[in-house]
ROZA-386305 format. One record per atom (N, C-alpha, C): residue in one letter; x, y, z. Coordinates in steps of 0.2 Angstrom, whole numbers, padded with zeros to 4 digits, always signed. Atoms other than C-alpha are relative to their C-alpha. Last residue first. Layout:
! ROZA-386305
AXYZ...
//
This chain:
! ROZA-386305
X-0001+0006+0002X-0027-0102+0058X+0003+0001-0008X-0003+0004-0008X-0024-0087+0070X-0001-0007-0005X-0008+0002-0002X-0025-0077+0056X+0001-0003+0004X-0002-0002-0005X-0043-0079+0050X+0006+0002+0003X+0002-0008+0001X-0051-0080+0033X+0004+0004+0006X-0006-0002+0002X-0043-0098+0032X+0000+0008+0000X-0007-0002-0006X-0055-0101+0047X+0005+0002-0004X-0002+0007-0002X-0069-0099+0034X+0005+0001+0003X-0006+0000-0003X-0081-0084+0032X+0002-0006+0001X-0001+0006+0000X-0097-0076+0021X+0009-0001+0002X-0005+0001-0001X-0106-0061+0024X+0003-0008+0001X-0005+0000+0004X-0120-0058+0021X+0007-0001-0002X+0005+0004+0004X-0130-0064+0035X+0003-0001-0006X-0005+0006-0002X-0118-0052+0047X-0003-0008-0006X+0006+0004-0001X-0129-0036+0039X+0006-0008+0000X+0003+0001-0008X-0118-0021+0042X-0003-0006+0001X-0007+0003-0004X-0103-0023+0027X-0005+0000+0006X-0004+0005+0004X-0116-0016+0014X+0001-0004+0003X+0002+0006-0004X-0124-0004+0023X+0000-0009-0002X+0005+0000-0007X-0121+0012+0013X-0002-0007+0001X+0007-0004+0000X-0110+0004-0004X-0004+0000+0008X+0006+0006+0001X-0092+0001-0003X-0008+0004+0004X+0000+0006+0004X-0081+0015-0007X-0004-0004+0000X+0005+0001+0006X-0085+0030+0002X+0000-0006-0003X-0001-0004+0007X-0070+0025+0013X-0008+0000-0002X-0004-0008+0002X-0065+0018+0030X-0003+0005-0006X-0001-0003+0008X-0079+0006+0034X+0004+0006+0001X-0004-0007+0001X-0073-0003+0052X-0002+0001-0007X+0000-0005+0006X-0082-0019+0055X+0000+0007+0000X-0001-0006-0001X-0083-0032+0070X+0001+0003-0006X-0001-0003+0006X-0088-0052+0069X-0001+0009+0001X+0005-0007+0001X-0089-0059+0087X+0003+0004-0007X-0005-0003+0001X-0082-0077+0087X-0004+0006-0001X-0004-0002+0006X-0095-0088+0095X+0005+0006+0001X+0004-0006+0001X-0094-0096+0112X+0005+0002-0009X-0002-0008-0002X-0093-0114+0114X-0001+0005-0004X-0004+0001-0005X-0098-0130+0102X+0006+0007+0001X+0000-0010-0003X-0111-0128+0087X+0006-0004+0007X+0003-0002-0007X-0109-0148+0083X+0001+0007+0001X-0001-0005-0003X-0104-0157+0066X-0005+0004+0005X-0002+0000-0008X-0111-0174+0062X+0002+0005+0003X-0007+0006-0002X-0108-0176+0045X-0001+0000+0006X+0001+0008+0002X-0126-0167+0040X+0005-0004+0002X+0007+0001-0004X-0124-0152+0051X-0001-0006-0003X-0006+0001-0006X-0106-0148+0040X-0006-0004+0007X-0004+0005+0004X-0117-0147+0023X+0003-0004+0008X+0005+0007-0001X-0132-0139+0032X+0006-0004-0003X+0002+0001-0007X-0117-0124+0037X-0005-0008-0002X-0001+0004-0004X-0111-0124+0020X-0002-0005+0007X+0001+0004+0004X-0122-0112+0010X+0004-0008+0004X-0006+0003+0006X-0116-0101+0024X-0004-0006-0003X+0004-0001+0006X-0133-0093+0035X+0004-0002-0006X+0004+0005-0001X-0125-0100+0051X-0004+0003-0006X+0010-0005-0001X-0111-0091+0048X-0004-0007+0000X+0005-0003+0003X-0096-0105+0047X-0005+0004+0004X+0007-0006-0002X-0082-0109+0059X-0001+0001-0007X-0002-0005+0004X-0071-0127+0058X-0004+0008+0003X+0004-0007+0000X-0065-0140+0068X-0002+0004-0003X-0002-0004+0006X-0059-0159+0068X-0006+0008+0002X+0006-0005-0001X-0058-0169+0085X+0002+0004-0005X+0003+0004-0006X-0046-0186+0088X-0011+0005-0003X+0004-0004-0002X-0036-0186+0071X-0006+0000+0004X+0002-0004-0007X-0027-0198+0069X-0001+0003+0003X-0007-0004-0001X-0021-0198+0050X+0001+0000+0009X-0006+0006+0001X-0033-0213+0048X+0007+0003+0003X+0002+0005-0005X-0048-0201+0056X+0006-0004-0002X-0002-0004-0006X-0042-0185+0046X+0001-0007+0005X-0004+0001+0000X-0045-0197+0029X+0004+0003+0006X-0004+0006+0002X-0059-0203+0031X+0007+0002+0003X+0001+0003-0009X-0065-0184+0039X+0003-0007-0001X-0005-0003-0003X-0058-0178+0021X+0001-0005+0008X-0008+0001-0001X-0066-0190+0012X+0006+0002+0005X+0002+0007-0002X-0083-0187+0019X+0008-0003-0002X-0001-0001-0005X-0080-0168+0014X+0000-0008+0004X-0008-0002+0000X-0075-0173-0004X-0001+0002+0007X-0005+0003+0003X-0090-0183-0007X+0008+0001+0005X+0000+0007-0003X-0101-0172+0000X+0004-0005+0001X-0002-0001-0006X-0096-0159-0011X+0001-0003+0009X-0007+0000+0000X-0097-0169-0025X+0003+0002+0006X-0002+0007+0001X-0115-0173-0022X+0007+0002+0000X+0000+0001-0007X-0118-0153-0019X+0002-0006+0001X-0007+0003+0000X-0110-0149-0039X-0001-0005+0008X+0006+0003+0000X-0125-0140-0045X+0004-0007+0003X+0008+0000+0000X-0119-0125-0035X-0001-0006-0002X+0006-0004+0006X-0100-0129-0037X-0007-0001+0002X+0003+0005+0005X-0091-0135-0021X-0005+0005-0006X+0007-0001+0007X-0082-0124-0010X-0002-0004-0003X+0003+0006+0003X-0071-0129+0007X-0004+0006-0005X+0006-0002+0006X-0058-0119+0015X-0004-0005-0002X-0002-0007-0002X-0049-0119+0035X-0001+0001-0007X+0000-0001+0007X-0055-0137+0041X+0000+0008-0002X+0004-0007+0002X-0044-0138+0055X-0002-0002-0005X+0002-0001+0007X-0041-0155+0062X-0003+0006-0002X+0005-0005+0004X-0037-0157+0079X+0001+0002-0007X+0000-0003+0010X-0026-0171+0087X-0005+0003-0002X+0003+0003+0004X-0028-0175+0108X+0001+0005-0006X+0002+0007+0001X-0021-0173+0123X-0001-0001-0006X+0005+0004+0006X-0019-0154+0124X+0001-0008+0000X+0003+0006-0004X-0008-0150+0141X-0006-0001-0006X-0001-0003-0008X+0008-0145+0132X-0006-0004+0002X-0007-0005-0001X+0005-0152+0112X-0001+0003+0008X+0003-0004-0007X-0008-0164+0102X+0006+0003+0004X-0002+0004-0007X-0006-0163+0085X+0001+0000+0007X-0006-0003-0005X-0012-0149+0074X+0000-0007+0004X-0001+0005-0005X-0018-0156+0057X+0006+0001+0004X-0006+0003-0003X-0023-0145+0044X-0001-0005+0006X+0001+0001-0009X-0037-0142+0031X+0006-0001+0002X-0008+0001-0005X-0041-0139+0014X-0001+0002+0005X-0001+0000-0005X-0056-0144+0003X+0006-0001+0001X-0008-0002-0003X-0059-0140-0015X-0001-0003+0005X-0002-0002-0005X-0075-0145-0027X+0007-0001+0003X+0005+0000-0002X-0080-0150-0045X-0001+0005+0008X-0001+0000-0009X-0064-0146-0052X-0011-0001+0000X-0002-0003-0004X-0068-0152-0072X+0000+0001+0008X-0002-0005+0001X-0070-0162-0087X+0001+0006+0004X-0002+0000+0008X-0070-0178-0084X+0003+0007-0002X-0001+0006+0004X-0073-0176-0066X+0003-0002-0007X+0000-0003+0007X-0066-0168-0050X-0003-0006-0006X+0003+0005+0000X-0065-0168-0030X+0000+0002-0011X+0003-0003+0007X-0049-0159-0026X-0006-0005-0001X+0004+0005+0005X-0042-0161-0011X-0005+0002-0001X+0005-0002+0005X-0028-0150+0000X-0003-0005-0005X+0002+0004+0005X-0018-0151+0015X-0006+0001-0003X+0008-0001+0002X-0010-0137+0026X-0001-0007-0006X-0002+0007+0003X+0008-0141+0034X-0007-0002+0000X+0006+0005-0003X+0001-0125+0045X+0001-0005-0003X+0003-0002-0008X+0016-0113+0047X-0006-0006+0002X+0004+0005-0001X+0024-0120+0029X-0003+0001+0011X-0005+0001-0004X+0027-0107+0018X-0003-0005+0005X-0007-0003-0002X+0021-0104+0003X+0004+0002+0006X-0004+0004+0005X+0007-0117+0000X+0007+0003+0001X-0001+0008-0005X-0008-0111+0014X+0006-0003-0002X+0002+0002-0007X-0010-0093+0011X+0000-0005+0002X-0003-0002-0007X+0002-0089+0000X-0001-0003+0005X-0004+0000+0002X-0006-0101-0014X+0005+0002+0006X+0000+0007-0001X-0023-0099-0011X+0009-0003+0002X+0001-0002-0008X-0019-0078-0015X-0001-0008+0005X-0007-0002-0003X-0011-0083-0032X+0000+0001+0008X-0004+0004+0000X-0024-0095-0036X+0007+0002+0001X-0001+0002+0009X-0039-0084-0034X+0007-0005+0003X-0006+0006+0002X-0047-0077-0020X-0001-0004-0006X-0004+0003+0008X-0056-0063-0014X+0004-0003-0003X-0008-0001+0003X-0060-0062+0005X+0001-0004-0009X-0005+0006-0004X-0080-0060+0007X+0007+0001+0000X-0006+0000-0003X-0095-0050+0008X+0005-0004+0002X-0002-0008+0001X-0111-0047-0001X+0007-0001+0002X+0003-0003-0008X-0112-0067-0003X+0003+0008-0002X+0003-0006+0000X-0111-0072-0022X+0000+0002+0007X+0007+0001-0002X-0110-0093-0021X-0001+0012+0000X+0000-0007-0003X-0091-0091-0029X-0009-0003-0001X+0000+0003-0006X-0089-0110-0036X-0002+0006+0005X+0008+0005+0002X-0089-0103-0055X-0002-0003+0007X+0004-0005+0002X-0075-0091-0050X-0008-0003-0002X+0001-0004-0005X-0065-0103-0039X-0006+0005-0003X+0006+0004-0005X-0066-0117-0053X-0003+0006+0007X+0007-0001+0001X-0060-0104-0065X-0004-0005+0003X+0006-0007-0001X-0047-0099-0054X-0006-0001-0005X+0001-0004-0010X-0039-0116-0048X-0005+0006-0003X+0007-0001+0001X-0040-0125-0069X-0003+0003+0006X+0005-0007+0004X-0023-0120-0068X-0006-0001-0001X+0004+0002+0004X-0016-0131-0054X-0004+0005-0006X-0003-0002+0010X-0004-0123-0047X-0002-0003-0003X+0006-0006+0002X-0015-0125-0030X+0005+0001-0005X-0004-0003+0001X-0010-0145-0030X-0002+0009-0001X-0002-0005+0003X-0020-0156-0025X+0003+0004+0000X-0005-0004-0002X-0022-0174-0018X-0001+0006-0006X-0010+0000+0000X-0034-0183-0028X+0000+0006+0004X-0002-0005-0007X-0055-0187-0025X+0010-0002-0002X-0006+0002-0002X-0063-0195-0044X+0002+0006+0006X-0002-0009-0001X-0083-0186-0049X+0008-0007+0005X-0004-0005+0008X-0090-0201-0058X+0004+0003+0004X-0006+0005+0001X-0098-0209-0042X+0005+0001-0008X-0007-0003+0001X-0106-0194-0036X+0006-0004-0003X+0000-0002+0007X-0124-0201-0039X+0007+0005-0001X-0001+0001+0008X-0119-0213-0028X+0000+0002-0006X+0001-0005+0003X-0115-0202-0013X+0001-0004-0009X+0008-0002-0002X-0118-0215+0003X-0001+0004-0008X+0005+0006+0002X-0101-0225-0001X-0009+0003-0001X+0000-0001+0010X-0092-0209+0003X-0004-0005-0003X-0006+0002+0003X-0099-0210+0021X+0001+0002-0007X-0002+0001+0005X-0113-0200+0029X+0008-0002+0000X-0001-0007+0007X-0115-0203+0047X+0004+0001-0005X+0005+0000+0005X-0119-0218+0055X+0000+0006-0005X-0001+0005+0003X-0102-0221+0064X-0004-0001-0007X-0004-0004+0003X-0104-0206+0076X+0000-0004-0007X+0005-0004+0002X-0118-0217+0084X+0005+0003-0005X+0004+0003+0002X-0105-0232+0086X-0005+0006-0005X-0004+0001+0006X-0093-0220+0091X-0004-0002-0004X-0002-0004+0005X-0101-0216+0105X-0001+0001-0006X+0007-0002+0000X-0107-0232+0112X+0000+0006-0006X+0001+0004+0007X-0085-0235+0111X-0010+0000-0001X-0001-0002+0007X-0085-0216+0120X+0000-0006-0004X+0004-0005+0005X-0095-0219+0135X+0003+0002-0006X+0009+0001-0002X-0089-0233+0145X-0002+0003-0006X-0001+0005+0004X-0070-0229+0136X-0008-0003-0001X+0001+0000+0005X-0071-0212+0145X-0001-0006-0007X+0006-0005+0001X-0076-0218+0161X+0000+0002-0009X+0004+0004+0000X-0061-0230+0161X-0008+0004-0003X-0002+0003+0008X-0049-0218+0153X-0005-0005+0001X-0001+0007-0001X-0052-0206+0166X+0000-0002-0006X-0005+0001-0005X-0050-0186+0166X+0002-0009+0003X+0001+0005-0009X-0067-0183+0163X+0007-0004+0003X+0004-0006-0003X-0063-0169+0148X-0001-0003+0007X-0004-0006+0002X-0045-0176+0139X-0007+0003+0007X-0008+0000-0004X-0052-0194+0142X+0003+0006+0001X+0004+0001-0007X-0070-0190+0134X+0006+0000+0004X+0001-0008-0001X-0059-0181+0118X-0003-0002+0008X-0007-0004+0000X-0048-0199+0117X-0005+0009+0003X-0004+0004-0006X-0064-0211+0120X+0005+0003+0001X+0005-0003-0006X-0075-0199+0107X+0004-0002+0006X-0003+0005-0005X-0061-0202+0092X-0006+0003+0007X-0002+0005+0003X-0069-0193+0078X+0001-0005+0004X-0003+0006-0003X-0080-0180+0085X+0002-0007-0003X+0003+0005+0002X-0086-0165+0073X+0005-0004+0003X-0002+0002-0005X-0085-0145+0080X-0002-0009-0002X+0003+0007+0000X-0091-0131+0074X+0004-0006-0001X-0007+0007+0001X-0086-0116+0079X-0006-0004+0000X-0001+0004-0004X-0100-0101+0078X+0005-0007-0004X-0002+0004+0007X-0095-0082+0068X+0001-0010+0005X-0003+0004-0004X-0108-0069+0077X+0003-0007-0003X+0001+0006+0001X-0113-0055+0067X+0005-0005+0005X+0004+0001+0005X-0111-0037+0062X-0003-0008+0000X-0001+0007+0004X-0101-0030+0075X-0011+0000-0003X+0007+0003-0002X-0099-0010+0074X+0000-0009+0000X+0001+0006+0005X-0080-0001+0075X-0009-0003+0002X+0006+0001+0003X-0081+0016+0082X-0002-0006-0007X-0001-0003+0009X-0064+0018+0087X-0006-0002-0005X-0006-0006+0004X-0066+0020+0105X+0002+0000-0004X+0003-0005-0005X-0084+0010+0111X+0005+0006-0002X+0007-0002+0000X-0082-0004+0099X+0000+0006+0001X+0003-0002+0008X-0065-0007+0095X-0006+0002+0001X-0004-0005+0004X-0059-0005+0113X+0000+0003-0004X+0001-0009-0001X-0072-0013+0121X+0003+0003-0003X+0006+0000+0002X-0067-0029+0111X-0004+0007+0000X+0001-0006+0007X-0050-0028+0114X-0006+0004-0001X-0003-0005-0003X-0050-0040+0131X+0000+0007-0005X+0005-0004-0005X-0064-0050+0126X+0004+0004+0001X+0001+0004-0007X-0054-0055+0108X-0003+0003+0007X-0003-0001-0006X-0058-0047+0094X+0000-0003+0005X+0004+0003-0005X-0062-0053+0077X+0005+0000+0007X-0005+0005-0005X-0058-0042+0064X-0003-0005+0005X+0005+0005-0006X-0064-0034+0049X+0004-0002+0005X-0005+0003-0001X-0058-0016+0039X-0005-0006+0003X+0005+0004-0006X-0067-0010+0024X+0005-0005+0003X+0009-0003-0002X-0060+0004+0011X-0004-0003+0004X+0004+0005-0001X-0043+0002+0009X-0007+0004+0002X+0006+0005+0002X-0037+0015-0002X-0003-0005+0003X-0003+0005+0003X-0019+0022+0004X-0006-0005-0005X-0006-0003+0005X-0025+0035+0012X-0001-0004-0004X+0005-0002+0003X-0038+0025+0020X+0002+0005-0004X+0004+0008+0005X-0025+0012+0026X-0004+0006-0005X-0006+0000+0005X-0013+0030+0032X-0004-0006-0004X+0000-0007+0006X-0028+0036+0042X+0006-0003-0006X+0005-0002+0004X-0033+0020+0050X+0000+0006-0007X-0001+0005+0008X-0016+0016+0053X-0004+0000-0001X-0004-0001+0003X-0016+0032+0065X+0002-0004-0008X+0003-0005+0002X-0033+0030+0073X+0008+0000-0006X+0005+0003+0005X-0025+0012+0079X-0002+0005-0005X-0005+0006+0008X-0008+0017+0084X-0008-0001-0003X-0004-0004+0001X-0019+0032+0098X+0005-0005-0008X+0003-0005+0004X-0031+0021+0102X+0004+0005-0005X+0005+0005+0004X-0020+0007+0109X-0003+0004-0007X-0001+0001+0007X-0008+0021+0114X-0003-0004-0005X+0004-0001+0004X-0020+0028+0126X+0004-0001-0005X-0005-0004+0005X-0006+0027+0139X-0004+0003-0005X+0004-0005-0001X-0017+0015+0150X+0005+0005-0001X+0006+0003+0000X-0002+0001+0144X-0004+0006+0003X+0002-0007+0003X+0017+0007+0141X-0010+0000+0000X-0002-0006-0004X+0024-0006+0155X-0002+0008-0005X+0002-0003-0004X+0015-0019+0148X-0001+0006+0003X-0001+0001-0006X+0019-0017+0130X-0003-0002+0005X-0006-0004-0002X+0008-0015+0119X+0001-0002+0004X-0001+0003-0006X-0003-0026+0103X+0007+0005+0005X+0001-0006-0003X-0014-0027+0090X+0003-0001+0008X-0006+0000-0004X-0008-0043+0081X+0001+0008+0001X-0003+0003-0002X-0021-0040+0065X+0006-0001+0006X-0006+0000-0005X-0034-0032+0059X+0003-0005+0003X+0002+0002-0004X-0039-0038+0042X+0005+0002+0006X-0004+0001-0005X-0040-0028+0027X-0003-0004+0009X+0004+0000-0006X-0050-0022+0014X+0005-0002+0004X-0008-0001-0005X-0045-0016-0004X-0004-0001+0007X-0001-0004-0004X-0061-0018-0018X+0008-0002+0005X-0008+0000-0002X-0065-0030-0030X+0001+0005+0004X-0004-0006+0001X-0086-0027-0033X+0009-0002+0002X-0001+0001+0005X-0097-0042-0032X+0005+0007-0003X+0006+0001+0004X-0107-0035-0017X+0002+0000-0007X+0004-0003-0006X-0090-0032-0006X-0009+0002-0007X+0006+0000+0004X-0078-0045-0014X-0008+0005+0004X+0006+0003-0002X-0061-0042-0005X-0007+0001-0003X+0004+0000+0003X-0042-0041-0007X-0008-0004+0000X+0002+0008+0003X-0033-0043+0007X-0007+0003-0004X+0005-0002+0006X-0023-0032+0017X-0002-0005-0003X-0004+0005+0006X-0016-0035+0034X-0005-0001-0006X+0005+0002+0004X-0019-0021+0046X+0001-0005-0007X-0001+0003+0007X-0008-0019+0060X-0005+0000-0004X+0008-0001+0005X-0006-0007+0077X+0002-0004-0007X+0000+0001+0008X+0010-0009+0086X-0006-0001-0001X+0005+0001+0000X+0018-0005+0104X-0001+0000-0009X+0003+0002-0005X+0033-0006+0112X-0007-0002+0000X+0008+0000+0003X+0045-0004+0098X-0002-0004+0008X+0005+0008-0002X+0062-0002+0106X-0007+0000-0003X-0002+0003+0005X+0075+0013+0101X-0004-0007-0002X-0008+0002-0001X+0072+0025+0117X+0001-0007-0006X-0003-0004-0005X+0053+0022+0112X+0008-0002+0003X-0007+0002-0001X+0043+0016+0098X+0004+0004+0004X-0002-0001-0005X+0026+0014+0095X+0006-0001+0001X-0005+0002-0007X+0022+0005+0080X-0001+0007+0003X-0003-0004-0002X+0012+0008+0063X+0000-0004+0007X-0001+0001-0007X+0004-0005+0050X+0006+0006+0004X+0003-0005-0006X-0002-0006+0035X-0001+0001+0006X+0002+0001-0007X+0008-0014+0023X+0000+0005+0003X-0001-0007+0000X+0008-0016+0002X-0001-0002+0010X-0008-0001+0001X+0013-0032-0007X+0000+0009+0005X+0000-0006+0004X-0006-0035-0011X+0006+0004+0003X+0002-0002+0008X-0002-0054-0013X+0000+0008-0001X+0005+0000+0001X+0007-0054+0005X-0001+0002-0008X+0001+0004+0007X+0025-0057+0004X-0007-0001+0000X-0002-0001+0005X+0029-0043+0016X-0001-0003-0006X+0000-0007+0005X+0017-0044+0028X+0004+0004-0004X+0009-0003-0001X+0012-0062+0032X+0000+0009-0002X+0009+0002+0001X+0026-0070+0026X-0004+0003-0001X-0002-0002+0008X+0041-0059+0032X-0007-0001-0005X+0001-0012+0000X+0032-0057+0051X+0002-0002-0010X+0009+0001+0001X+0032-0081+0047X-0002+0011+0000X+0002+0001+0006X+0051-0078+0042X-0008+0000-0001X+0002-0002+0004X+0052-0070+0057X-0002+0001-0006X-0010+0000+0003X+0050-0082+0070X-0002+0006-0006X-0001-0004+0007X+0035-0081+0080X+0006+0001-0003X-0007+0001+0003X+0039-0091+0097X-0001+0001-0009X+0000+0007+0006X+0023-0088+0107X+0008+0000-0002X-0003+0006-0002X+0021-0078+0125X+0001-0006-0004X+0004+0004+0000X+0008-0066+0117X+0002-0008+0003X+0005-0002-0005X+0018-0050+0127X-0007-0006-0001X+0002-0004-0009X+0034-0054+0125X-0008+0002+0002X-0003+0006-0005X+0034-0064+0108X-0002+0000+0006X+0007+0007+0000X+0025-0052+0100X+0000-0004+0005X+0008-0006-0002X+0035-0036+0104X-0005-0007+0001X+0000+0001-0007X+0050-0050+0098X-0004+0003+0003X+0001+0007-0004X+0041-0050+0083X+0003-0002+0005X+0008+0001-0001X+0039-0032+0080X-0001-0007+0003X+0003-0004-0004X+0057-0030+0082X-0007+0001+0003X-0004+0004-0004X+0066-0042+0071X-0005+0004+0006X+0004+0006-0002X+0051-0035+0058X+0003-0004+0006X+0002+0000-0005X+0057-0017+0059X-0003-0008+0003X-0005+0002-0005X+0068-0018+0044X-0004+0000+0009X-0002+0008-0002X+0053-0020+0035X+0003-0002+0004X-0006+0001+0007X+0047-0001+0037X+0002-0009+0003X-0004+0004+0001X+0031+0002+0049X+0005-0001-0005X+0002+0008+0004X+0023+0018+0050X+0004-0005+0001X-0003+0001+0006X+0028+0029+0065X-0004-0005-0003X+0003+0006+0005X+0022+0032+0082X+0002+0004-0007X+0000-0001+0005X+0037+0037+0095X-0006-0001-0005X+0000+0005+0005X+0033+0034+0112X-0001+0005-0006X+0000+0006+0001X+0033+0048+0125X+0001-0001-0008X+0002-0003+0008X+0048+0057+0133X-0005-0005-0002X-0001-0006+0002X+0052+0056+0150X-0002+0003-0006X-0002+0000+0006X+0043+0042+0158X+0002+0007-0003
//
């Protein structure tokens, strides 16, 4: 190589570029609009991100996608890494490190003050060991069987054997909480909803459980991230009574695709007001109702095992299943308080926190 790689910040017009960079090395079909999206029409309208660029090509790219965030009841700037990624042919080049250090300094200019991620095995050394990222916790999927004869079919490969052992299944699956179970909820009415709803931030604000650590949201940032454009044809229920939101739940519904067999249900937010748990019940019992009609085989979420949630998702039947997500942390700044961001307990996370859902 003659000359090397350029690094630069990112400008918009780079986005045809960035995503074919993507395409090629994650083998997906990212379209623009979705690059537009996620780092242009972001709530905090600002982007952190720097490239590699060589003879006129972007080859490599370092991102941080920002996101307002609660770091012991404080608002602050934080960010999540995102779609870290270089060529082949530019690879032990030390550009990984090299883009990375580089958005670190233009984020922390810029005021972010704590980044998070969740890396994959391949990465992982690389935030740890060369940019002095720490993990702070381990984030497990959990995992509730709706169709057992469709997921047993996918893993033993027969439809007889599966059928043996998923109608027994099902049976068992069959006893756990219904909406019918939650009489003292029987006031609280479950509709479709809409996040233009204006009672959205001050249910979100009364429904905030306080964890030292979370992504900050309101009804403008709700809004992006599931209702403005349509990558996950996201659904949303409200549980509510007389006089107000009791609890939320939103989810998707990926259907089955290449060698996947079977429909998946992301749950990707859920709150219920503290004195509200009945409701909450309610609305998660609906949801799975309403996932199982739509045909849904197997629904998914991740929670901390210390999340207010986690016994809520234990009582439907939900299963820890495979390896967890390994929770990492970068503090850029003074900002948030000595050891704030280390202790994984505090910290609270739903798939909608994540980019890959």
């Amino acid at each position: 190589m003659t000359n090397l790689p350029l690094i630069r910040n990112v400008v918009p017009t780079d986005g045809p570029g960035i995503v074919r960079l993507f395409n090629d090395v994650f083998g997906e079909s990212r379209s623009i609009e979705e690059w537009n999206w996620e780092f242009l029409e972001n709530p905090v309208k600002r982007i952190f991100a720097v490239v590699a660029e060589h003879e006129g090509k972007i080859v490599g790219q370092y991102a941080l996608l920002p996101k307002w965030m609660n770091v012991e009841k404080r608002r602050v700037l934080g960010a999540l890494s995102v779609d870290t990624m270089v060529h082949p042919l530019y690879r032990n080049q030390g550009l990984f490190v090299s883009l990375a250090k580089e958005c670190y300094r233009q984020a922390s200019k810029e005021g972010v003050s704590v980044v998070y991620g969740f890396p994959n095995k391949n990465s992982y050394h690389g935030f740890i060991y060369n940019l002095g990222w720490h993990e702070v916790g381990r984030l497990p999927k959990l995992v509730r069987i709706l169709n057992p004869e469709r997921v047993l079919q996918e893993k033993l490969k027969s439809k007889v054997l599966a059928t043996m052992i998923g109608r027994p299944a099902r049976c068992l699956i069959d006893l756990f909480p219904r909406s019918k179970t939650f009489l003292r909820a029987k006031h609280v009415t479950v509709e479709r909803f809409d996040c233009s709803d204006g009672r959205l931030d001050s249910f979100l604000s009364r429904a905030s459980w306080h964890p030292a650590v979370s992504v900050w949201k309101d009804r403008s940032y709700l809004r992006w991230r599931y209702f403005s454009f349509s990558r996950g044809n996201y659904t949303a229920f409200a549980a509510s009574d007389a006089d107000s939101m009791r609890s939320l739940i939103i989810f998707k519904i990926v259907p089955p695709k290449d060698s996947l067999h079977y429909a998946i249900g992301y749950i990707v937010d859920f709150w219920f007001l503290p004195d509200s748990i009945e409701s909450g019940q309610l609305l998660l019992s609906h949801a799975l109702t309403f996932l199982r009609h739509s045909g849904v085989d197997l629904v998914v979420t991740h929670v901390f095992k210390s999340s207010c949630l986690c016994p809520m998702f234990r009582k439907f039947g939900f299963i820890k299943h495979g390896a967890d997500m390994p929770l990492i942390v970068n503090t850029l700044s003074g900002d948030v308080p000595h050891g704030a961001t280390e202790n994984g307990a505090g910290w609270h996370f739903t798939p909608g926190d994540i980019d890959i859902y």
